[in-house]
C-alpha positions in Angstrom: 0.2 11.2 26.0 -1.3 8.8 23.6 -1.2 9.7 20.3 -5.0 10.3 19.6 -5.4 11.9 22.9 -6.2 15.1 20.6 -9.3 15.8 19.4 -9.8 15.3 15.9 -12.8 18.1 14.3 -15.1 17.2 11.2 -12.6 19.3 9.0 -9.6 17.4 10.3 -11.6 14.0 9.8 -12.9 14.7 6.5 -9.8 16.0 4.9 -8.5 13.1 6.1 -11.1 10.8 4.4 -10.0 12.7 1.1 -6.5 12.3 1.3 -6.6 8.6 1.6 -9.1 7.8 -0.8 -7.2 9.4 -3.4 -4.5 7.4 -2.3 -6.0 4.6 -2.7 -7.0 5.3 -6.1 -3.9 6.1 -7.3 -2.5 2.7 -5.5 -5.2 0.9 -7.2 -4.2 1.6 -10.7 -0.1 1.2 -10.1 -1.1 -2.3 -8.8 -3.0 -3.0 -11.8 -0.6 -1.8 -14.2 1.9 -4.1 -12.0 -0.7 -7.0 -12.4 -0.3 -6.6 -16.3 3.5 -6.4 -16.2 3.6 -9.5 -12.8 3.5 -12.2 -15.8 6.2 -11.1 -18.7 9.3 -9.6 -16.4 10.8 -10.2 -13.0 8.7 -9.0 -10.0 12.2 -7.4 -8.7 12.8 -5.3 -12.0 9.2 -3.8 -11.3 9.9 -2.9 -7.9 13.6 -1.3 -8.7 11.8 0.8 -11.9 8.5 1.6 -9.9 10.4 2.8 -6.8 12.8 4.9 -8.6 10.6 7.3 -9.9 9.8 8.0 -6.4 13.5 8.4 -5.5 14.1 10.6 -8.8 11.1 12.8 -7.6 12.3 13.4 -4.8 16.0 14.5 -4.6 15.1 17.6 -6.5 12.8 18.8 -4.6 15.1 17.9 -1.5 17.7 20.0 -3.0 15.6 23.0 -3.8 14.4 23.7 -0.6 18.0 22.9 0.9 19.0 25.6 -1.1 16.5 27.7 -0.4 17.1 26.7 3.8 13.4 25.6 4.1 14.7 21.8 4.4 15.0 20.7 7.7 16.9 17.1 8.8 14.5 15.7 11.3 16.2 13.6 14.4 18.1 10.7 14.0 15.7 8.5 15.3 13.3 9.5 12.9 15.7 9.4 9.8 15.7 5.1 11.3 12.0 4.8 12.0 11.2 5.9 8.4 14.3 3.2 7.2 12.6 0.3 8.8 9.0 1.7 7.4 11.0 1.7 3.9 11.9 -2.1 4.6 8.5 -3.4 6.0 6.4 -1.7 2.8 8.8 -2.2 0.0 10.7 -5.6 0.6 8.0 -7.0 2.8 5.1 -5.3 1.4 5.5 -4.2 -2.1 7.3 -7.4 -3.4 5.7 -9.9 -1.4 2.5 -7.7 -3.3 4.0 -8.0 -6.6 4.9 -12.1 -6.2 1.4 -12.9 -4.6 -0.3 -10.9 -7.2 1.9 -13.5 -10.2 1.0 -16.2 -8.4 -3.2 -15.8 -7.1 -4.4 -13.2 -9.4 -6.2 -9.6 -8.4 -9.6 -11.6 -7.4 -7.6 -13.6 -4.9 -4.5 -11.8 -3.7 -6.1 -8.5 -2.8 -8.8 -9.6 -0.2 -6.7 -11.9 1.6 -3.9 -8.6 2.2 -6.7 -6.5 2.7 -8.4 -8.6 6.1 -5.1 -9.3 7.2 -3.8 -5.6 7.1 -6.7 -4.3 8.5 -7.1 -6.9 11.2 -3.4 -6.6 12.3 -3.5 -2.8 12.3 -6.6 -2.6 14.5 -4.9 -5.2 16.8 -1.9 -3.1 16.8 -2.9 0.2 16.4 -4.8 -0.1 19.6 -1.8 -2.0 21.7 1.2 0.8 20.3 -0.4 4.3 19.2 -3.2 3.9 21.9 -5.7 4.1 19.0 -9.6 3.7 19.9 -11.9 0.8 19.1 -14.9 2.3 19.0 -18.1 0.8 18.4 -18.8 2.1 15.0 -15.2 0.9 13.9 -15.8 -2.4 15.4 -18.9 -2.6 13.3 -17.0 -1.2 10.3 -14.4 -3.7 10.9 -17.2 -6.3 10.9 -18.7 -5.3 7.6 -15.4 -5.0 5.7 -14.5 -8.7 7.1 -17.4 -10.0 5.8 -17.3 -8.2 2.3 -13.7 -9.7 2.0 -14.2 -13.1 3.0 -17.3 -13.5 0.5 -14.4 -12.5 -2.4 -11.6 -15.0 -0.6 -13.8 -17.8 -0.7 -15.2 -17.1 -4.1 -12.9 -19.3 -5.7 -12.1 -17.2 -8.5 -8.9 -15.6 -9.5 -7.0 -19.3 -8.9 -5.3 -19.3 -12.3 -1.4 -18.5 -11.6 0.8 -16.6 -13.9 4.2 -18.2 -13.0 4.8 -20.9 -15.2 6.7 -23.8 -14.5 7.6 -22.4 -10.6 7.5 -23.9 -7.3 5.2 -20.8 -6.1 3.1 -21.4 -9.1 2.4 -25.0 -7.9 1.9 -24.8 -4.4 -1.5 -22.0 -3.7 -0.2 -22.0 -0.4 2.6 -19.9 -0.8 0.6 -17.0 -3.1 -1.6 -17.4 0.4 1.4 -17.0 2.6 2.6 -14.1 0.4 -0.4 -12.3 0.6 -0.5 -12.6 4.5 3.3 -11.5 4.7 2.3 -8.4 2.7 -0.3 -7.4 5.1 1.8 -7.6 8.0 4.6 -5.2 5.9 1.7 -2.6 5.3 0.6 -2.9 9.1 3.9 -2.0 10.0 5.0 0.7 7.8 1.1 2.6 8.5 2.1 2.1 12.5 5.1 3.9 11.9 4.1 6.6 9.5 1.3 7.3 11.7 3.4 8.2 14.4 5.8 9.7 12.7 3.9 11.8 10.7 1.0 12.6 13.2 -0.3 16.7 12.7 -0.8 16.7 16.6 -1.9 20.7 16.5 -3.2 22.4 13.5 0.0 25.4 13.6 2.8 23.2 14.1 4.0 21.5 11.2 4.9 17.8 11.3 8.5 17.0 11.9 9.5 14.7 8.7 9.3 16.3 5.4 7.2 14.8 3.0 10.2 14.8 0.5 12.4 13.3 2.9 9.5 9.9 3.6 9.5 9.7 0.0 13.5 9.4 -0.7 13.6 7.5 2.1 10.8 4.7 1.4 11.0 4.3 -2.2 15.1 4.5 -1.8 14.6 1.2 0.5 12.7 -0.3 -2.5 15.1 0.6 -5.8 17.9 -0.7 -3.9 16.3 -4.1 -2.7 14.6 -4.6 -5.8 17.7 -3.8 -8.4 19.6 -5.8 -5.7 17.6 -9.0 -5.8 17.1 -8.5 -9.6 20.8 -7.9 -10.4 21.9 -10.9 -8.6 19.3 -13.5 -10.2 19.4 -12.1 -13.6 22.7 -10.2 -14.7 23.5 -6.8 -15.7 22.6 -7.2 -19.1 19.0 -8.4 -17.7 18.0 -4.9 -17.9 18.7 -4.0 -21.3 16.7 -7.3 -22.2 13.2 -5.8 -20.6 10.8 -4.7 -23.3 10.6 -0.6 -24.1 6.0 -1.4 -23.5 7.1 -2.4 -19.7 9.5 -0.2 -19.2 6.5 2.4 -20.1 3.9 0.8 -17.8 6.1 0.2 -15.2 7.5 4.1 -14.9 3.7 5.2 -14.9 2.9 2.8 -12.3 5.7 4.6 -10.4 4.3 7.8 -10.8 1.1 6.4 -9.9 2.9 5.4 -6.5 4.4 8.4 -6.2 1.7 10.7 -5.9 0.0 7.7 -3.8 2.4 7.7 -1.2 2.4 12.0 -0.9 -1.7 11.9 -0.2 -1.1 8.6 1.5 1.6 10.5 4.4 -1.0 13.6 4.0 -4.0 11.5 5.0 -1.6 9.7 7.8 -1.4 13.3 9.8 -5.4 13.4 10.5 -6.6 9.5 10.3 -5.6 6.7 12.6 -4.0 3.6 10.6 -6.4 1.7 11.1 -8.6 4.3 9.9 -6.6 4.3 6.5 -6.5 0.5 6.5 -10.1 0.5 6.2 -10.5 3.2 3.5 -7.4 1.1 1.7 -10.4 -1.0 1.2 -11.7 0.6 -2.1 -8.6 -0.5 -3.6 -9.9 -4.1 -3.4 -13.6 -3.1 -5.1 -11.9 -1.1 -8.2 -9.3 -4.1 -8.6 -11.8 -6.5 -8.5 -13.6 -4.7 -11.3 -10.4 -3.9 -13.0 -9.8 -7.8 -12.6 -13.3 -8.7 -14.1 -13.5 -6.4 -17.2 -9.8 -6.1 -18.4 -8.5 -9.1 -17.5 -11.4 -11.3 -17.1 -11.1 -13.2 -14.6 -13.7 -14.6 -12.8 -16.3 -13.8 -10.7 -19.4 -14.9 -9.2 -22.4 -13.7 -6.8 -20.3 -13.9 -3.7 -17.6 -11.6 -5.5 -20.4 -9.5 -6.7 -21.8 -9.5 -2.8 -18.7 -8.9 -1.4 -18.5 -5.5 -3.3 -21.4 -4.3 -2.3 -20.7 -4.5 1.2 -17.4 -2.9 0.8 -18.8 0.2 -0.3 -21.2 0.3 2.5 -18.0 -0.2 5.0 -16.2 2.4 2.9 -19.1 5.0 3.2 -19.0 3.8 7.3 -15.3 5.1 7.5 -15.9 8.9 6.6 -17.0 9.8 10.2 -14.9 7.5 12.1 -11.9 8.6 14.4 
């Protein structure tokens, strides 16, 4: 039976709605605080430190309800599913984020992962969890395209942060970064979808939210220290300034709480649905971009946002 075969009512689609726009608010400022932090330490550190707070989080709570016998191991399969999720949003997603972000900036990066997330999800979406392309999410799609491709080829946001690197050199590879992160975040939304999918209102979803958590973020501590450990040396983390290690453990628990409502809003929307909401991060990073960091901006930026929030305001009724 496909897997929006199900009816979805207005309370369903609304709650929804909510669960993924505070998701992507959250997102939004533990990518900026990443942003400040892309240009004085290693990308990989962030991702270790971020991604542990996740990992801390949740092993007491997986405990506590273990003791108590309200933990329950899903199958095998799933305990996999949600590995491979962990590796296609943390190594492919969240670092290629963090190293396209060093290299492009917030003005730049963020609409080129945002059309090709949403793009490939739709494409996806429709070919392996049977998800519908309607009308009014073709013309959604259509409006958020065009919003994001008037900030892409603003030509702003072009100054890199990497100094005296090969990445930093070549705008190409921030461009290929970008793309390579959208494709990670396709693929860990295709599978949390169906993983996580609340197919009838009395039967609770199979994986515990406790359990995606650990699971995810453990993918991304261990890659990240990994990476970071075998470039820089043990004594590399001793050497990171007490400021980032303070902006990089809020940004975690900004991710953290992200990634709860994210899996919430994942049991009543469609990814592509949530692709397309993910959308706001790109308006409140641009403006985060333009007024803290000052970078620049021009009418098409400025145009760009403004269609955004009209394809944003589209997405509430969709599904």
């Amino acid at each position: 039976m496909p897997i929006d075969s199900e009816p979805v009512s207005d309370g369903q689609r609304l709650r929804g709605f909510w669960y993924c726009l505070g998701s992507s608010l959250c997102y939004t400022l533990a990518f900026f605080l990443v942003r400040c932090l892309a240009e004085r330490v290693n990308p990989d550190w962030i991702l270790c430190v971020r991604e542990s707070v996740g990992v801390l989080t949740a092993v007491p709570v997986i405990l506590f309800l273990a003791i108590r016998r309200k933990f329950s191991w899903p199958p095998l399969k799933v305990i996999a599913a949600l590995l491979i999720a962990g590796f296609f949003c943390e190594f492919l997603g969240a670092r290629m984020r963090i190293w396209s972000y060093a290299v492009l900036g917030l003005v730049l990066a963020n609409p080129l992962i945002q059309i090709s997330t949403i793009l490939e999800t739709l494409l996806l979406g429709a070919i392996f969890l049977h998800e519908k392309v309607s009308l009014k999410k073709t013309v959604t799609f259509a409006v958020l395209t065009a919003a994001i491709a008037f900030i892409a080829f603003s030509h702003t946001g072009m100054k890199p942060l990497l100094k005296d690197s090969f990445l930093s050199a070549h705008v190409g590879w921030g461009v290929a970064l970008a793309l390579l992160t959208g494709l990670g975040h396709t693929l860990f939304y295709l599978i949390m979808r169906k993983v996580s999918k609340k197919e009838k209102s009395d039967v609770r979803p199979e994986v515990p939210l406790s359990l995606s958590l650990f699971l995810i973020c453990l993918v991304g501590a261990v890659t990240g220290g990994g990476f970071f450990f075998a470039g820089e040396g043990r004594d590399a983390f001793t050497a990171v300034p007490a400021d980032c290690w303070v902006l990089a453990l809020a940004s975690g628990i900004c991710v953290t709480v992200a990634f709860l409502l994210l899996n919430l809003g994942l049991r009543y929307a469609s990814a592509s649905k949530v692709t397309m909401i993910a959308v706001s991060q790109l308006v409140l990073l641009t403006l985060l971009g333009r007024f803290v960091l000052h970078e620049p901006t021009n009418i098409l930026v400025w145009l760009g946002l403004c269609l955004a929030c009209v394809g944003i305001l589209l997405t509430i009724d969709l599904d």
